[in-house]
C-alpha positions in Angstrom: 0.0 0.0 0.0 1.3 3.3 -0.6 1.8 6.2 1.6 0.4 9.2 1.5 1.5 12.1 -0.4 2.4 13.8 2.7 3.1 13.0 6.5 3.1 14.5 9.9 6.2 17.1 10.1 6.7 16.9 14.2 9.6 15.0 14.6 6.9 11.7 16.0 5.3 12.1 12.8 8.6 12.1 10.5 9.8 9.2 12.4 7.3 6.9 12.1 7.2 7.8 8.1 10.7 6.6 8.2 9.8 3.8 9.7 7.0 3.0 7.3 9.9 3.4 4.4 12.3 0.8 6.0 9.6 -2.0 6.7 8.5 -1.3 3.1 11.9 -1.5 1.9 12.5 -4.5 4.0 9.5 -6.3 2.7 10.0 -5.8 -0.9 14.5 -6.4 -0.2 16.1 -3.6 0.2 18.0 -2.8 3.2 17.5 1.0 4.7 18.8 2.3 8.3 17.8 5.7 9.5 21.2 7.8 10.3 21.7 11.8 11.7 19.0 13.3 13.6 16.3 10.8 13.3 18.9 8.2 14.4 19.5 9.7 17.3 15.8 10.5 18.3 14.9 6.6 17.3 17.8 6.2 20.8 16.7 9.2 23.0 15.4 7.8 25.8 13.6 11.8 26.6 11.9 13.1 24.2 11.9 16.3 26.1 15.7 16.2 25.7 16.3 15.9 22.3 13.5 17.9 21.1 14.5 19.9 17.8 12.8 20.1 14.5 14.3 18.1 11.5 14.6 18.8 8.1 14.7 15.8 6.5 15.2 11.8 6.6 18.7 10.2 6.0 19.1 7.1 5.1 21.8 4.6 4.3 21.6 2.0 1.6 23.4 -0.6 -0.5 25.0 0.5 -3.5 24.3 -2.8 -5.4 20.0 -2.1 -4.3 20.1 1.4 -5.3 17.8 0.3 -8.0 15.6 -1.3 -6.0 15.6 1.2 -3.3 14.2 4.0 -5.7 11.6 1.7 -6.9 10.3 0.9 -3.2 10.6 4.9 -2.8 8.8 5.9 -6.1 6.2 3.4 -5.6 5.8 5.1 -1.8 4.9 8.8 -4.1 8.8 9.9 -4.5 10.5 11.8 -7.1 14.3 11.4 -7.2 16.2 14.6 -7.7 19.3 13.5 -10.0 21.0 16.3 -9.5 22.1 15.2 -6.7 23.2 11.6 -8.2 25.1 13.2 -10.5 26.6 15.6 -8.5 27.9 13.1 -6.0 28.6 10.4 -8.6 26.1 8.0 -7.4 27.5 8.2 -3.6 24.5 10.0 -2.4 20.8 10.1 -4.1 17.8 12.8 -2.7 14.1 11.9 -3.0 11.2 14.6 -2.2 7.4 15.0 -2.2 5.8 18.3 -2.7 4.3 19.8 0.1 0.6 19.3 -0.3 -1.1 21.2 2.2 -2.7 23.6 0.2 -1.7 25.6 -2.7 1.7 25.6 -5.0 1.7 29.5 -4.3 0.8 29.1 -0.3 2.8 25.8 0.5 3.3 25.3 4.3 7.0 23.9 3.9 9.4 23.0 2.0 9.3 19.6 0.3 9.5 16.0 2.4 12.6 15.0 1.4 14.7 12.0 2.2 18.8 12.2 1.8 20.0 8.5 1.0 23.8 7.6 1.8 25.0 4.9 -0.9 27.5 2.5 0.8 29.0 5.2 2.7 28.3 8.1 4.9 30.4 10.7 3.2 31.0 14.3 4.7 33.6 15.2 6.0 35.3 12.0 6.4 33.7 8.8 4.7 32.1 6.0 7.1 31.8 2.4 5.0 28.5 0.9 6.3 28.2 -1.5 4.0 28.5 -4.1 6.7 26.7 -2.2 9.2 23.3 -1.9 7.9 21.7 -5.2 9.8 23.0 -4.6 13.5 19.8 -2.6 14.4 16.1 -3.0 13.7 15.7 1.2 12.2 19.3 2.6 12.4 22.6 1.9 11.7 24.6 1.3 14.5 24.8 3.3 17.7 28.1 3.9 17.1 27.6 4.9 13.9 24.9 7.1 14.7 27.4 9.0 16.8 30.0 8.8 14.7 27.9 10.4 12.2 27.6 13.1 14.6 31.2 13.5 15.8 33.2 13.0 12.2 32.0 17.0 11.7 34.8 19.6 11.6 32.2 22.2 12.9 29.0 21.5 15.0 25.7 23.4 15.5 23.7 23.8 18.6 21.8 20.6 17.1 24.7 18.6 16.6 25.9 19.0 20.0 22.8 18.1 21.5 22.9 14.9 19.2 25.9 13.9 20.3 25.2 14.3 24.2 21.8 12.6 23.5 23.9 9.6 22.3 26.8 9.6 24.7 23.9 9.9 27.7 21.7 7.2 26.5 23.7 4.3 25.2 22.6 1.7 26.8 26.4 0.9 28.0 29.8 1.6 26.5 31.7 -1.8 25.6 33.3 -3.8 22.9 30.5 -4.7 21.0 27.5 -4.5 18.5 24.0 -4.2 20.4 20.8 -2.4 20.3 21.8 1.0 21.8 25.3 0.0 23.0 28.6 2.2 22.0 31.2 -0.2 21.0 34.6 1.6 21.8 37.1 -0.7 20.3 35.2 -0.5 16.4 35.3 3.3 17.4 39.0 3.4 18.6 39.9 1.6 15.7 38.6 3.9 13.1 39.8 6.6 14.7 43.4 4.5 14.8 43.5 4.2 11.0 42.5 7.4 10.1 44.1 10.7 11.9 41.7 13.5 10.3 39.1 11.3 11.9 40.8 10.9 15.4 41.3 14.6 15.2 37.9 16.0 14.2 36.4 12.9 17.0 38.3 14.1 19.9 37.6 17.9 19.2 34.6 17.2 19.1 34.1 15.3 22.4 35.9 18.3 23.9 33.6 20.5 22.8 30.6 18.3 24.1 32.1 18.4 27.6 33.2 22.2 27.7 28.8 22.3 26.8 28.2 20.2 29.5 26.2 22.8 31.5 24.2 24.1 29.1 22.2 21.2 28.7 19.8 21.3 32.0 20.9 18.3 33.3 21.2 17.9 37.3 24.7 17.5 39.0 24.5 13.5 38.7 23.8 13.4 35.0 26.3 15.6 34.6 28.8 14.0 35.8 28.1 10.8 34.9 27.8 11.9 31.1 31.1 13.8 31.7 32.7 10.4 32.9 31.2 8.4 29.7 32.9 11.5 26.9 36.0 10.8 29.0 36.0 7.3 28.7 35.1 7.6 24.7 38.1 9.5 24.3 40.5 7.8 26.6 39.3 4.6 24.6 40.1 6.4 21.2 43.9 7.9 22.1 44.5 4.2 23.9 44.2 2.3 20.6 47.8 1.8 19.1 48.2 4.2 16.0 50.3 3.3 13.2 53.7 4.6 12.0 52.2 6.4 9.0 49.5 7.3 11.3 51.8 9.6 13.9 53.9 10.8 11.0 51.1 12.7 9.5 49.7 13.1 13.5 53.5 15.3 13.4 51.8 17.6 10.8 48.3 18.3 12.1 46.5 21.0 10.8 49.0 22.1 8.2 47.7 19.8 5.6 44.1 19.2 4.6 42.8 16.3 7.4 39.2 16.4 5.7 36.9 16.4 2.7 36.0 19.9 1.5 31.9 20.1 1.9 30.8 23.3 -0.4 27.8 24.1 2.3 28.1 22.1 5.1 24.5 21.9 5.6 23.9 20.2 2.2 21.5 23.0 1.2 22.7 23.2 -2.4 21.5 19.5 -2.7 18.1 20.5 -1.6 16.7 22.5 -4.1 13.7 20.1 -6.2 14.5 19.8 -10.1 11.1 20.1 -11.0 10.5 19.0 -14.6 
């Protein structure tokens, strides 16, 4: 059955669409996870926590069902943008349904849209989930839902929060794969093959814990989510780095560590080709 032409826009109402898309996916072969924002609400055990408006749905996908996945997704009342396609040379594809609340001239927002990873999330550093997509029943990993998060070379008010909402709610911090658990040694290893990564990750945590206050939580939660960023990074500069991994450690920020994103927020992908 197909769904409707539009769907709730609270972030309840976009979730449970993206839920609708990966059972349909799922029943027809495809695999889809949710990843960024969604991810992390799909794991926030407070709603009243991680409360923010989203803008879209990500998803992550095989690159050898990308055909399949668009025809699950047009026959669900989805246009594919190809821009975007061609743009990213097949690494990334955009979907979107016209806003159908009323008038073209009086629309009430902009178009549903879903952003679908091929393979890989790629940003600012590239994340292979190729072999991550069946750990979880809606997302990729937990740890890959935060490592979404914390591979960013800057961060917004939203992203922080993301992060936090992560780190706070993992259902433990470990060495393995499980619903809601953060598996330190695949993250300590990523980080260990890859020094852009390791530096942009532990930035990052920093910044979560200088933020620590701003986030209403009482003294205990505080310092219990203070000991779990410490832990992630202790776990991340612990893991034995290479030889060709401190060499180009020695020269930091003096050479490019990431990928170049022309707008960070992807907003020059967004834009509908309309025929």
């Amino acid at each position: 059955m197909a769904i409707s032409g539009t769907y709730d826009r609270s972030p309840q109402g976009m979730l449970a669409e993206a839920h609708r898309i990966i059972d349909a996916a799922q029943s027809r072969g495809p695999t889809l996870r949710l990843l960024g924002g969604l991810a992390v609400r799909e794991h926030c055990r407070a709603d009243a926590f991680c409360e923010r408006p989203y803008r879209d749905i990500d998803l992550a996908g095989l690159g050898r069902e990308v055909k399949a996945t668009t025809a699950v997704l047009v026959g669900l009342g989805w246009q594919e943008n190809r821009q975007v396609a061609m743009a990213t040379a097949g690494r990334k594809r955009q979907f979107f349904r016209e806003c159908r609340h009323g008038s073209r001239a009086e629309r009430a927002h902009d178009d549903d849209r879903i952003d679908l990873y091929v393979d890989a999330f790629q940003l600012h550093h590239s994340i292979d989930l190729r072999r991550r997509l069946q750990l979880e029943a809606y997302t990729v990993s937990t740890s890959d839902v935060l490592l979404v998060k914390l591979q960013r070379t800057t961060l917004n008010g939203d992203d922080l929060r993301d992060i936090v909402t992560v780190v706070k709610d993992a259902v433990e911090l470990g060495e393995r794969d499980a619903r809601g658990a953060l598996n330190l040694g695949y993250l300590s290893r990523l980080c260990a093959a890859d020094w852009g990564l390791h530096h942009d990750v532990v930035r990052n945590l920093a910044r979560c814990r200088q933020a620590l206050g701003t986030f209403g939580l009482d003294a205990l939660e505080t310092a219990r989510l203070g000991h779990r960023l410490d832990s992630l990074e202790a776990a991340v500069e612990a893991a034995p780095k290479a030889l060709r991994w401190r060499l180009r450690a020695r020269l930091g920020e003096h050479l490019a560590w990431h990928e170049p994103v022309d707008d960070i927020e992807g907003a020059y992908l967004s834009v509908s080709e309309r025929p």
